[in-house]
RODO-2510 file (C-alpha; in nm, 4 decimals, decimal comma):
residues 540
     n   res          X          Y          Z
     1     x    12,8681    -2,5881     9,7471
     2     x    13,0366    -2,3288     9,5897
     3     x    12,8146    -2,0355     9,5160
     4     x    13,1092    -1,7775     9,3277
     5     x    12,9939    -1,6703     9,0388
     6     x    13,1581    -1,5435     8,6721
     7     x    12,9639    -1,2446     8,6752
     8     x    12,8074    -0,9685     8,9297
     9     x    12,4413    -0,9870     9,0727
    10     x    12,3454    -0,6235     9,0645
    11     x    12,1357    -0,5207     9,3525
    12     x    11,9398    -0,1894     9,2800
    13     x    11,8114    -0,0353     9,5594
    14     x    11,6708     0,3152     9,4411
    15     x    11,3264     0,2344     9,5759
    16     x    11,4810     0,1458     9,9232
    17     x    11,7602     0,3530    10,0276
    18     x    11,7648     0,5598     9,7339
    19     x    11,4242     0,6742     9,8531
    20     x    11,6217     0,7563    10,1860
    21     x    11,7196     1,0798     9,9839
    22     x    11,5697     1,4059    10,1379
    23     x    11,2874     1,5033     9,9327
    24     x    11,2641     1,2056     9,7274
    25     x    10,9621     1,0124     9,8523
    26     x    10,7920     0,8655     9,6010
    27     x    10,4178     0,7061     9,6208
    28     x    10,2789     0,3434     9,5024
    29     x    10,2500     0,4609     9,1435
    30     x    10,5814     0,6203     9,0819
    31     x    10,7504     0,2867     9,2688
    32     x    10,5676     0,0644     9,0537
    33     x    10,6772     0,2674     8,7306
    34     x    11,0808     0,2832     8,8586
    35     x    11,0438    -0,1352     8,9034
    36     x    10,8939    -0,1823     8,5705
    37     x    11,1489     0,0491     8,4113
    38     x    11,4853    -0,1503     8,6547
    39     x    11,3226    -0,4709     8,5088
    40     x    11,3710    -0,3379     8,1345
    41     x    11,7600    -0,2376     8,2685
    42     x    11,7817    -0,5999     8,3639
    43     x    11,8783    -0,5416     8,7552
    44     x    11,8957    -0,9085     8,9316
    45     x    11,7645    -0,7521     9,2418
    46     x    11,4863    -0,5106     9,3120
    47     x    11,4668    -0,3973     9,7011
    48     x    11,1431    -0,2697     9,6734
    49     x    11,1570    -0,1191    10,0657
    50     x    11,0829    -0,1810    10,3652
    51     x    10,7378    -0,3198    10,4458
    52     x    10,6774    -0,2709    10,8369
    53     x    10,8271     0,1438    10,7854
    54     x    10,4561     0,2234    10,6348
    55     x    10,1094     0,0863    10,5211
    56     x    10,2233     0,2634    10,2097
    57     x    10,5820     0,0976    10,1734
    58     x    10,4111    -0,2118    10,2161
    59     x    10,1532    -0,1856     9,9550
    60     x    10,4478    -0,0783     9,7111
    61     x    10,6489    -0,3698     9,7505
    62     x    10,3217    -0,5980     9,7262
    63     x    10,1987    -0,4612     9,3752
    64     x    10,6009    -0,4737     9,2891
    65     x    10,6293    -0,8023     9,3630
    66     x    10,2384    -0,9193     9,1905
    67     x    10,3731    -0,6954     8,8784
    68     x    10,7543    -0,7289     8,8088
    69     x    10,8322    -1,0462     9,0061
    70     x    10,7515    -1,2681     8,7235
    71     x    10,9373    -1,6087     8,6712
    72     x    11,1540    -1,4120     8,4305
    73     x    11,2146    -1,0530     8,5814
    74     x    11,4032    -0,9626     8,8705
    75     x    11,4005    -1,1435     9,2438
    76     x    11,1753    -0,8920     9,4774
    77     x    11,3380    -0,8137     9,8044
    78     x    11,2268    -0,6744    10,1319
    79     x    11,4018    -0,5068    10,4486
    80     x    11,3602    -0,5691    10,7512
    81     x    11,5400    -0,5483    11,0633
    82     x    11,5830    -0,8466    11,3039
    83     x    11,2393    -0,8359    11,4728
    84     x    10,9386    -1,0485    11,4520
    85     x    10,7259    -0,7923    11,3603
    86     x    10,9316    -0,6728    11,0809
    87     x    11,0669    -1,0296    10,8871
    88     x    10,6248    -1,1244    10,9216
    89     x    10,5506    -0,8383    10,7144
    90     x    10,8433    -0,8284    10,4648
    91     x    10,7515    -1,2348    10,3950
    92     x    10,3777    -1,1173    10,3160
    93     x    10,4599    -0,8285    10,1099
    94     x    10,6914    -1,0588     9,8676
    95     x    10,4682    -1,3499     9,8264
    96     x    10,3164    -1,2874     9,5173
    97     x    10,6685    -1,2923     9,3406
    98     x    10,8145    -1,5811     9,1550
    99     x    11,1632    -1,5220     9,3586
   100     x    11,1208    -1,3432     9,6556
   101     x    11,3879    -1,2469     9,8964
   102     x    11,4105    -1,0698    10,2910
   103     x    11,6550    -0,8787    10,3592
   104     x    11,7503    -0,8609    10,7058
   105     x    11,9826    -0,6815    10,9148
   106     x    12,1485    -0,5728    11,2571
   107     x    12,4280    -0,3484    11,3782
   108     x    12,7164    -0,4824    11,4861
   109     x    12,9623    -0,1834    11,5779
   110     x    13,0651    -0,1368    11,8815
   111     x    12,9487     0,2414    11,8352
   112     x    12,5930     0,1331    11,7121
   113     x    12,5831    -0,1163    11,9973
   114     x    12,6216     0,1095    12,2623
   115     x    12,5148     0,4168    12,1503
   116     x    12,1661     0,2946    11,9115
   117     x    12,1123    -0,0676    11,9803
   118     x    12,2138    -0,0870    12,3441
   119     x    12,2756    -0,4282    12,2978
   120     x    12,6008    -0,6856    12,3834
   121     x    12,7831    -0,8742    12,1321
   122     x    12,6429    -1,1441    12,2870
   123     x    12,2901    -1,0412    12,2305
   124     x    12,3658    -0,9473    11,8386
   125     x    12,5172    -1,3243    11,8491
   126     x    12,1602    -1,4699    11,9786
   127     x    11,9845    -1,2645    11,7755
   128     x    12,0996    -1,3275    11,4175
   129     x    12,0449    -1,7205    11,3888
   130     x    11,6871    -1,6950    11,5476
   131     x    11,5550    -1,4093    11,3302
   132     x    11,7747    -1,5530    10,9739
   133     x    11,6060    -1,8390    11,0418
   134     x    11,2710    -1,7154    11,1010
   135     x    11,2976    -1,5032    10,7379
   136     x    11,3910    -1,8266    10,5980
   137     x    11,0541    -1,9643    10,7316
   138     x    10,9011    -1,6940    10,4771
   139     x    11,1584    -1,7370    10,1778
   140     x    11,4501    -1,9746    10,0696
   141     x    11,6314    -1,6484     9,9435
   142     x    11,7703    -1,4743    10,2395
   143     x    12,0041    -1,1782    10,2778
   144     x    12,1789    -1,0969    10,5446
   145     x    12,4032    -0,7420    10,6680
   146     x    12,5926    -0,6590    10,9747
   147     x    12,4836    -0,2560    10,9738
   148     x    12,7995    -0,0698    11,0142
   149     x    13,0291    -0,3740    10,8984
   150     x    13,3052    -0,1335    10,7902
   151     x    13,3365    -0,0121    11,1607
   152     x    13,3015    -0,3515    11,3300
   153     x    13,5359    -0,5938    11,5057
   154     x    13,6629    -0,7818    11,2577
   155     x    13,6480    -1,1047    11,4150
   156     x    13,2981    -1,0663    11,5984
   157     x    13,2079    -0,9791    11,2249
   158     x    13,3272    -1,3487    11,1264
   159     x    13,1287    -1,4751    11,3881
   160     x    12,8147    -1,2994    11,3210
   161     x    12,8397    -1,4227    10,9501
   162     x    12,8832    -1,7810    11,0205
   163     x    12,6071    -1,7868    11,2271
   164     x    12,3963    -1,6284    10,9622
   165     x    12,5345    -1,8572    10,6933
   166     x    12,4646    -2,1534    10,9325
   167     x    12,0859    -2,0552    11,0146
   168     x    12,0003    -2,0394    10,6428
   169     x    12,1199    -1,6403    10,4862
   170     x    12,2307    -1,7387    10,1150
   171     x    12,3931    -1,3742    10,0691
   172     x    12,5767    -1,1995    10,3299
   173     x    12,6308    -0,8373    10,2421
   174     x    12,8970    -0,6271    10,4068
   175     x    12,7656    -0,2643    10,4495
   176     x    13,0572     0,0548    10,4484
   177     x    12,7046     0,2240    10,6223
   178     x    12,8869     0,5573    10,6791
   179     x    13,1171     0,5892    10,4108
   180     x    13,4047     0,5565    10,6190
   181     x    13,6708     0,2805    10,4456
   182     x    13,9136     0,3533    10,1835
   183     x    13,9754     0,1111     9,9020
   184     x    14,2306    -0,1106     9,9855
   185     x    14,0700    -0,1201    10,3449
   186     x    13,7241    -0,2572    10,2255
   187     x    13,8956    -0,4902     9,9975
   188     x    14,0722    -0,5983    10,2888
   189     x    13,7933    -0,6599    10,4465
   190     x    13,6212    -0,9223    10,1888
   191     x    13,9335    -1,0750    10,2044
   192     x    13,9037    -1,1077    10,5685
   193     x    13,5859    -1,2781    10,5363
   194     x    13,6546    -1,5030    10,2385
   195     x    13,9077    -1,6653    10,4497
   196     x    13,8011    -1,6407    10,8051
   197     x    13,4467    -1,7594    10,7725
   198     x    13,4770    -2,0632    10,7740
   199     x    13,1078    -2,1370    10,5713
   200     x    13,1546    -1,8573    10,3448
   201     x    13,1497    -2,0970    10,0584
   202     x    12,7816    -2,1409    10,0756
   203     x    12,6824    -1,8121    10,0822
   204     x    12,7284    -1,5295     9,7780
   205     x    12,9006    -1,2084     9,9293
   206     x    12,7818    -0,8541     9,8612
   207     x    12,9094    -0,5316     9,9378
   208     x    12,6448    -0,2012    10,0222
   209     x    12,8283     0,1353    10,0298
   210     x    12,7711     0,5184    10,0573
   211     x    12,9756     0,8126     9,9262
   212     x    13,0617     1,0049    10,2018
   213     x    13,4502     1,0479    10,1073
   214     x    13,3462     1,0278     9,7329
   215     x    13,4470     0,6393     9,7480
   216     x    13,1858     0,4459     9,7493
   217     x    13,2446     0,3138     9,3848
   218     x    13,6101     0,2726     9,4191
   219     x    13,5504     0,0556     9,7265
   220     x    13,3057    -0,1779     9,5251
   221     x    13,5511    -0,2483     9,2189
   222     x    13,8257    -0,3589     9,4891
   223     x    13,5473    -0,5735     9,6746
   224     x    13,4945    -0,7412     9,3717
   225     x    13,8924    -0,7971     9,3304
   226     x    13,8497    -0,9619     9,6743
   227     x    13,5724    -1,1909     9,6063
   228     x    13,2094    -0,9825     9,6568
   229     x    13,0027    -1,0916     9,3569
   230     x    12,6832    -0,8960     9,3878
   231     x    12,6754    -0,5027     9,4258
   232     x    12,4116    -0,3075     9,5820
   233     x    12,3604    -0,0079     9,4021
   234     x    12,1370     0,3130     9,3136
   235     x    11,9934     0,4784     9,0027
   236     x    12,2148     0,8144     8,9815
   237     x    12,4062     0,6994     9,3259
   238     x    12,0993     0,8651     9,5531
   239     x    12,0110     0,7941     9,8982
   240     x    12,1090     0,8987    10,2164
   241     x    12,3291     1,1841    10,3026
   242     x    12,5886     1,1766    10,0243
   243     x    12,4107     0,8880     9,8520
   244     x    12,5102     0,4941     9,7694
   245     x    12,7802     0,3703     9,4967
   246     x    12,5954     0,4382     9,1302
   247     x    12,4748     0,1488     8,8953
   248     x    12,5879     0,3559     8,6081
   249     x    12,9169     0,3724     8,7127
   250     x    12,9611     0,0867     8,8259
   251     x    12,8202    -0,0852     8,5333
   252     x    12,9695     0,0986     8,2913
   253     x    13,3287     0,0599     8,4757
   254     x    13,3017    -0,2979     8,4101
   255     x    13,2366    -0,2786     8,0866
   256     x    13,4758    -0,0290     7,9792
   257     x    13,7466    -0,2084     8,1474
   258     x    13,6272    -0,5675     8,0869
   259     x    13,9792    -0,6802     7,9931
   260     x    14,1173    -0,5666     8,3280
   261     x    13,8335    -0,7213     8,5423
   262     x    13,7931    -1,0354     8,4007
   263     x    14,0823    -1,2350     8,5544
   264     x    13,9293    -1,1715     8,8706
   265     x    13,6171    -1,3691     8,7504
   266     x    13,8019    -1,6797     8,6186
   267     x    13,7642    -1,5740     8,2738
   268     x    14,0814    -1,4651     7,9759
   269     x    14,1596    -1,1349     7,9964
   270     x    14,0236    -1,0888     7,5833
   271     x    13,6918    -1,2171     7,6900
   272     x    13,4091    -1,0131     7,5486
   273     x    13,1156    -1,1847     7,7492
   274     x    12,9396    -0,8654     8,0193
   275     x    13,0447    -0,9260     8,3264
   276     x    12,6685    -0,8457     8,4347
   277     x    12,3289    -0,8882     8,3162
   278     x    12,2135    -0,5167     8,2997
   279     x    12,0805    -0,4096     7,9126
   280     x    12,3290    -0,0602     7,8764
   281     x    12,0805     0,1471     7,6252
   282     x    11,8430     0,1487     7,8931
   283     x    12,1069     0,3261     8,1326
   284     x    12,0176     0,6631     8,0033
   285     x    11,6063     0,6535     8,0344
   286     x    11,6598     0,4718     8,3518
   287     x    11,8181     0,7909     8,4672
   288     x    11,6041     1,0268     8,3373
   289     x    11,2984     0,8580     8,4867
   290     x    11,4647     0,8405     8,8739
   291     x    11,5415     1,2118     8,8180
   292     x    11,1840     1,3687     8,7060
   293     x    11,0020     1,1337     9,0000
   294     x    11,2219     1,1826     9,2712
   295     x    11,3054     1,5123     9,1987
   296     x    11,6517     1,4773     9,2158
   297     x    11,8691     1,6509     8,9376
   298     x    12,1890     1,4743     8,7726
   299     x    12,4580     1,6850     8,8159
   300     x    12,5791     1,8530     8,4073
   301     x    12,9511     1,6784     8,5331
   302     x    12,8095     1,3129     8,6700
   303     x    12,9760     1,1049     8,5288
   304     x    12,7855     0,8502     8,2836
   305     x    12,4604     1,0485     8,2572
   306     x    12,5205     1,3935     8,3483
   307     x    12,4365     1,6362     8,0532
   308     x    12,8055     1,7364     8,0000
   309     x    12,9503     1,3237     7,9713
   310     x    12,9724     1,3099     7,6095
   311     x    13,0431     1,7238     7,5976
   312     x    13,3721     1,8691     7,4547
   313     x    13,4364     2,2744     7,5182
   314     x    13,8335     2,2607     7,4207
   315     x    13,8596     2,3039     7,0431
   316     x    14,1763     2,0326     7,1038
   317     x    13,9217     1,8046     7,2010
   318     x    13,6892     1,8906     6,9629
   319     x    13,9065     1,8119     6,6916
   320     x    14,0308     1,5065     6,8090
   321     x    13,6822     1,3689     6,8868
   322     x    13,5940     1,4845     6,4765
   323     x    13,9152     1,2781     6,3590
   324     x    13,8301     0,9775     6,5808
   325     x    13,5591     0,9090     6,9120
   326     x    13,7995     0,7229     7,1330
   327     x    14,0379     1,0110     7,1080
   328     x    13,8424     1,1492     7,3816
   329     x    13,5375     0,9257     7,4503
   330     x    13,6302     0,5885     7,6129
   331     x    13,2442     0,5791     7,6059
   332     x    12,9474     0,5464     7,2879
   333     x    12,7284     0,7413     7,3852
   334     x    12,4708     0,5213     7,1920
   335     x    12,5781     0,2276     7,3849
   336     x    12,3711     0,3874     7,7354
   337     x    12,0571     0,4317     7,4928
   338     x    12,1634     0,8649     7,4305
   339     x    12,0959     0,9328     7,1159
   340     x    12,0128     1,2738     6,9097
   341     x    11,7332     1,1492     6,7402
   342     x    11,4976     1,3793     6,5718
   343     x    11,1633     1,2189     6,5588
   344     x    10,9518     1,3147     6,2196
   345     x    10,6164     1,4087     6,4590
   346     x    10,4618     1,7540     6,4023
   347     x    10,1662     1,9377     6,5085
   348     x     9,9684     1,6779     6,2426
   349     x    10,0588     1,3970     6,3635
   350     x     9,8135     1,1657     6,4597
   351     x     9,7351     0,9414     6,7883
   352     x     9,9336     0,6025     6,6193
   353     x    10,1703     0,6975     6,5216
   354     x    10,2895     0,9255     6,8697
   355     x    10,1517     0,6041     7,0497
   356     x    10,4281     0,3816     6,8186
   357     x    10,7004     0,6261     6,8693
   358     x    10,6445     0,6434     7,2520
   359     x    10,6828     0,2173     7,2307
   360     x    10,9993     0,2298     7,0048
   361     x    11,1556     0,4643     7,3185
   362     x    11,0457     0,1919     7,5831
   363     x    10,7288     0,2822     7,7005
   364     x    10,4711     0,1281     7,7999
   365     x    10,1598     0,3698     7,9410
   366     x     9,7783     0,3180     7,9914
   367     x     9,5055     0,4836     7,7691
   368     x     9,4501     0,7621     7,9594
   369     x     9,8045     0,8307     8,0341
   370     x     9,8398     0,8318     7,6523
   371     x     9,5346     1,0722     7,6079
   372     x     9,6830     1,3206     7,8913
   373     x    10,0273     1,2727     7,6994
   374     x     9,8962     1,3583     7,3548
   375     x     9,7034     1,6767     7,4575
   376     x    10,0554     1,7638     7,5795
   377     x    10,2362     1,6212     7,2587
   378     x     9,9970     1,7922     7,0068
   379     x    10,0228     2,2032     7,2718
   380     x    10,3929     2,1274     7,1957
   381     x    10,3519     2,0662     6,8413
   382     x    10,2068     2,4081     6,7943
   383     x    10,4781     2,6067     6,9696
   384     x    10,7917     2,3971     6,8646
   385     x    10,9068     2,3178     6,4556
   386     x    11,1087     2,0029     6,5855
   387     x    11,0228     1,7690     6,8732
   388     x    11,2867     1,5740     6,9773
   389     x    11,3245     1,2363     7,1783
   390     x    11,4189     1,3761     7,4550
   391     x    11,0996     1,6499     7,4053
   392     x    10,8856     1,3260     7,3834
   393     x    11,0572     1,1789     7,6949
   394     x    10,9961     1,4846     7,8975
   395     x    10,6362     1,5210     7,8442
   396     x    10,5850     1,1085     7,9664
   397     x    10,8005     1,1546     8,2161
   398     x    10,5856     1,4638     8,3233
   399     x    10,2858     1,2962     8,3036
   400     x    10,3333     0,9038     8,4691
   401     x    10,5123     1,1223     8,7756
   402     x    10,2133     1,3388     8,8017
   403     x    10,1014     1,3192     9,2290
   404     x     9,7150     1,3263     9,3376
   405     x     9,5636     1,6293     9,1622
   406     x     9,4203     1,7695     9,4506
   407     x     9,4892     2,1863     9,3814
   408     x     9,4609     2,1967     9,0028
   409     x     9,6447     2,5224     8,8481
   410     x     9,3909     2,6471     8,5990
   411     x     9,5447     2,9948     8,5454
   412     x     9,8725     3,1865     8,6041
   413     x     9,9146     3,5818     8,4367
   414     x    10,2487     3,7663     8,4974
   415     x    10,3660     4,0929     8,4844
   416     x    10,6673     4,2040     8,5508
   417     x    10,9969     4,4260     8,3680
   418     x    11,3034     4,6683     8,4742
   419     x    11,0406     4,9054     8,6074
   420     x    10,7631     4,6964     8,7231
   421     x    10,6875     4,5570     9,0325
   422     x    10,6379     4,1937     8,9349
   423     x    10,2645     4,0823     9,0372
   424     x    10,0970     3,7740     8,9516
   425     x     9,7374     3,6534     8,9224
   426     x     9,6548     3,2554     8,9732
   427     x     9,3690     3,1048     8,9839
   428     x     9,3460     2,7125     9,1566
   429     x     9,0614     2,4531     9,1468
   430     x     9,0579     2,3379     9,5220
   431     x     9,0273     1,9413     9,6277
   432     x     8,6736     2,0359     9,6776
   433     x     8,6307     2,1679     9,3191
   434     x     8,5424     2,5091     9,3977
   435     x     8,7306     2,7999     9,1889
   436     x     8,9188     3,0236     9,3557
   437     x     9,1480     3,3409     9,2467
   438     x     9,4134     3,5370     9,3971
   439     x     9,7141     3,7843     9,3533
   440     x    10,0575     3,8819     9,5132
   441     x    10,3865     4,0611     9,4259
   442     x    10,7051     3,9012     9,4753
   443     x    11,0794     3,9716     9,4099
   444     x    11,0493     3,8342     9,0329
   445     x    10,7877     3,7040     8,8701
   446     x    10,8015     3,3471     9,0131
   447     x    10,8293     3,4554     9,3401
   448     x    10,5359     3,6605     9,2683
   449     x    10,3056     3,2948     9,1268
   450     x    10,4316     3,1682     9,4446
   451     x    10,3074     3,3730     9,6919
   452     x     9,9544     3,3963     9,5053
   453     x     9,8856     3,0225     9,5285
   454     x    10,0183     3,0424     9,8939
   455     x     9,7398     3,2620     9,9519
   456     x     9,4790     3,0614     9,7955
   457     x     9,6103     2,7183     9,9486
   458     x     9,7279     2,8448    10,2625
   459     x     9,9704     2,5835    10,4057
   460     x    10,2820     2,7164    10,5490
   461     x    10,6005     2,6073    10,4155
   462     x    10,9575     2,6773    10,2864
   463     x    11,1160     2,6755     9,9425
   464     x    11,4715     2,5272    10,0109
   465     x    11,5138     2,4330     9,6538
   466     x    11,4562     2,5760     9,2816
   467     x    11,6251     2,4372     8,9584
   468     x    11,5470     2,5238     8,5279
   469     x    11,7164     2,3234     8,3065
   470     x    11,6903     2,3358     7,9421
   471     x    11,5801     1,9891     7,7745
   472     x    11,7019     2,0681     7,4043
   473     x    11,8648     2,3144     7,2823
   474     x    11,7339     2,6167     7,1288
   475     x    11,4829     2,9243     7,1693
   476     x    11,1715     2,7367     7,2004
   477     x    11,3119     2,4268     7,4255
   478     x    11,1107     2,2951     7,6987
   479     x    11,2565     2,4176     8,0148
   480     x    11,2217     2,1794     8,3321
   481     x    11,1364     2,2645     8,6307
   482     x    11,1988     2,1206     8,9670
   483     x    11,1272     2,2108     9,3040
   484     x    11,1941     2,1464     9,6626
   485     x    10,9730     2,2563     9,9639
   486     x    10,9653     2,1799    10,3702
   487     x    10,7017     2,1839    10,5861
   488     x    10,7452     2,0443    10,9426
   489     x    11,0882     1,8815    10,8633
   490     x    10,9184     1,6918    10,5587
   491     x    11,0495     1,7511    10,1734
   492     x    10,8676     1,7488     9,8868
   493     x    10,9818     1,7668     9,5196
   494     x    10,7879     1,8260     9,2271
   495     x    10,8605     1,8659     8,8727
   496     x    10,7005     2,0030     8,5751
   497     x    10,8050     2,0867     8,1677
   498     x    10,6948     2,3942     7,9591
   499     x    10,7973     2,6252     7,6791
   500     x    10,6923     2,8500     7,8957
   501     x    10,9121     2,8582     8,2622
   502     x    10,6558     3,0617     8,4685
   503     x    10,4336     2,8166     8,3472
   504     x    10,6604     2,5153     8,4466
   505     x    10,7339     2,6508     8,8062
   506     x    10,3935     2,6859     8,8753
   507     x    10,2801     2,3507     8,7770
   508     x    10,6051     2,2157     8,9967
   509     x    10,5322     2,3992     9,2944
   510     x    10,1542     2,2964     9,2940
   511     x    10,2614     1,9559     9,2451
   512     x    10,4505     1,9672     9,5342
   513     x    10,1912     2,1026     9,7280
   514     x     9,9426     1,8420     9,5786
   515     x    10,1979     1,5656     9,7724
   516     x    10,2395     1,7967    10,1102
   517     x     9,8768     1,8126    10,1345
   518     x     9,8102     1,4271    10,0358
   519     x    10,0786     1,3284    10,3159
   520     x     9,8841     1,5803    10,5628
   521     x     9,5391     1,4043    10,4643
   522     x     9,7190     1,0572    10,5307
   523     x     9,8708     1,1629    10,8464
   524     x     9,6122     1,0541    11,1447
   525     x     9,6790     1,1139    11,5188
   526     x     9,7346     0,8005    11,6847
   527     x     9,9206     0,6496    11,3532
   528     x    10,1846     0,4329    11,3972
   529     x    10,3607     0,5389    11,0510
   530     x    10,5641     0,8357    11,1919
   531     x    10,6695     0,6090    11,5271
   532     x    10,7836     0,3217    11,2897
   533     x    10,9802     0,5275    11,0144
   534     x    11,1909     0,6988    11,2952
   535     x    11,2868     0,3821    11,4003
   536     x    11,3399     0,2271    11,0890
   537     x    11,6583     0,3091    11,0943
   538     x    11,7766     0,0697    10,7598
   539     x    12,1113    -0,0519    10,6654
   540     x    12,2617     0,2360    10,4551
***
């Protein structure tokens, strides 16, 4: 059977390895609102994470798979390494989806074998068949990587694969874990395999990659040159260290250049048919979501989604892109769902009709997150003459990303100037409800909020990160905060919106407190949790 396919599976794996990011932990709630919003995109593949890491991991890809794996969404996939103990849980936490799929994996460089596994070849070879075969005991869809492929014996990697083909692994995935290859070296290597394996036929071959050397997407469009046919890719290219190959990019790169890729896929060069499945206008909101819940900020010169994309400063290129787009754009903007919309709401504007506008941009929230969003929506009204889409998008984005409101800020006073010494007065309602108030001076004036609600909450930690960005343009433009703080090795990331950026960074930096001291409340001695996540060490 011959599984090639005219068009690429897209594998997203924010909520797995994208999570991997420093900092950009996300809870049960925030998962669940990425995998509805990947299912609008139209991914193929969700990997929702990795079960046996965490009782909370677990419960995330469980309500994933009961809400998004539908008979007509996206397949729900696990990881889990090549133990028992690990393929048992991933099975239980994708049963409730219509197509479920384990991902399962083990190191075969020689470095990882030595050095992390401590293993022999010919324990990896005894391994794989047994534990493929037991995943395939939990699900007919199974994946299967050699961690570290890039760096492994080529022909011990042919081995490994057949096996895996042979026990029952429908997709064999070839992992560039460190970011090490070059282009025409990774397309060498699916080459390799398409012709050495001898059972390759039956199985679909995907490629996972990070972007060490700034690569990682270059390496994927030669894989698919070379016969890979699904990608496994990330929302804004996060995840560990210097993050994975982006699904924007790559997405985009095949549809831009359509007429270039499509002999490799069997097809005329003139076709016009995607060469994936993903729905482009919802590139853009996809984006914007990952960024306000993780925490992790797009870059003005990313390319795709980054604010400057579709920006021209030269007034060569601004005259060209006047006379005609493509002078300059190779791109519609429209085309990854950024428009410049103004919407017609105001300060009068009723419940309805915010409610219908909030649908019309792809939302989908519950009643109260619509009540907490309107008494937002309405505050705005009242300092702004125009709200814009992206206004609108900010405040849900602030709201459905909210964490456990454990320290609520109910007041924050400033004062500060040239010849001032910038103190500020904050007052926090504690998990236990009780009221209390407190002062401090600082360097500047948020400086000065932050060390008065360190006072009143009292757990020690470390700003490593502090961003402002500008939504819209203009005097009275909502300015976004986001924040980064460390305690005991951990990160945690919060984000908040405001006319007002005191405001903003105070609401950030108590809602990344409101996660440091939720984690610190779930943290029990004796748990298991911290034990299995430092040994979850997952194919990246």
């Amino acid at each position: 059977m011959n599984v090639d396919r005219d068009r690429i599976i897209i594998f997203d794996t924010t909520l797995r390895d994208g999570e991997q990011s420093p900092g950009a932990t996300l809870n049960v709630d925030e998962k669940l609102t990425i995998a509805r919003q990947l299912a609008r995109l139209k991914v193929d593949v969700i990997e929702a994470g990795f079960p046996y890491a965490s009782p909370g991991d677990f419960e995330a890809v469980q309500k994933i798979a009961a809400a998004v794996g539908t008979q007509e969404g996206p397949t729900i996939c696990a990881l889990a390494r090549t133990r028992r103990e690990d393929i048992e849980a991933a099975g239980k936490a994708i049963a409730p989806a219509a197509k479920g799929r384990i991902h399962t994996f083990i190191a075969t460089s020689d470095i990882h074998l030595e050095y992390k596994l401590k293993k022999s070849r010919q324990d990896v070879l005894a391994i794989v068949p047994e534990m493929v075969a037991r995943a395939k005991s939990f699900a007919e869809d199974v994946e299967f990587s050699p961690e570290d492929a890039g760096r492994s014996e080529p022909e011990f990697l042919y081995q490994v694969l057949e096996l895996a083909i042979a026990a029952g692994a429908t997709t064999v995935n070839i992992p560039d874990t460190v970011g090490y290859t070059t282009p025409g070296e990774f397309g060498a290597l699916i080459r390799g395999i398409k012709e050495n394996v001898p059972n390759i036929d039956r199985a679909v071959i995907s490629v996972h990659g990070h972007n060490d050397l700034g690569l990682a997407v270059a390496n994927f469009l030669e894989a698919l040159k070379n016969g890979a046919r699904q990608l496994e890719c990330t929302i804004n290219g996060i995840g560990e260290r210097a993050g994975n190959a982006a699904l924007e990019e790559l997405v985009m790169a095949l549809h831009v250049r359509r007429q270039y890729y499509n002999p490799f896929f069997g097809r005329p060069a003139e076709s016009t048919e995607p060469l994936t499945n993903i729905d482009l206008r919802q590139i853009y909101k996809t984006s914007r979501l990952v960024s306000n819940l993780t925490g992790m900020l797009v870059q003005p010169n990313k390319a795709i989604v980054g604010a400057n994309a579709f920006a021209h400063e030269s007034g060569i290129h601004q005259d060209g892109v006047l006379k005609h787009k493509q002078t300059y754009e190779i791109i519609d903007a429209e085309s990854i769902g950024l428009t410049q919309n103004q919407i017609v709401l105001g300060k009068l504007s009723g419940r309805h009709a915010f409610q219908t506008r909030l649908q019309e941009l792809g939302y989908s929230l519950s009643d109260d997150e619509i009540n907490k969003a309107f008494v937002k929506f309405k505050d705005l009204g009242d300092k702004k003459k125009e709200v814009t889409d992206l206004d609108l998008e900010s405040i849900v984005n602030d709201e459905i990303q909210q964490p456990p409101e454990l320290f609520r800020l109910e007041l924050v006073q400033v004062t500060c100037g040239d010849r001032s010494c910038p103190t500020a007065t904050v007052t926090l309602r504690t998990p236990t409800g009780e009221e209390l108030t407190d002062a401090a001076i600082g360097t500047g004036p948020v400086d000065a909020v932050y060390q008065a609600i360190n006072r009143v909450v009292k757990m020690p930690n470390e700003l490593i990160e502090f961003s402002v960005q500008s939504v819209t343009a203009g005097i009275d433009a909502l300015g976004e905060v986001t924040i980064r703080l460390q305690h005991e090795g951990r990160v945690f990331s919060g984000h908040s919106a405001n006319t007002d950026i005191i405001v903003a960074s105070a609401q950030a930096y108590v809602n990344a407190l409101n996660r440091l001291y939720s984690a610190l409340q779930n943290s029990s001695p004796g748990s298991k949790k911290s034990d299995r996540l430092s040994e979850a060490v997952a194919t990246s």
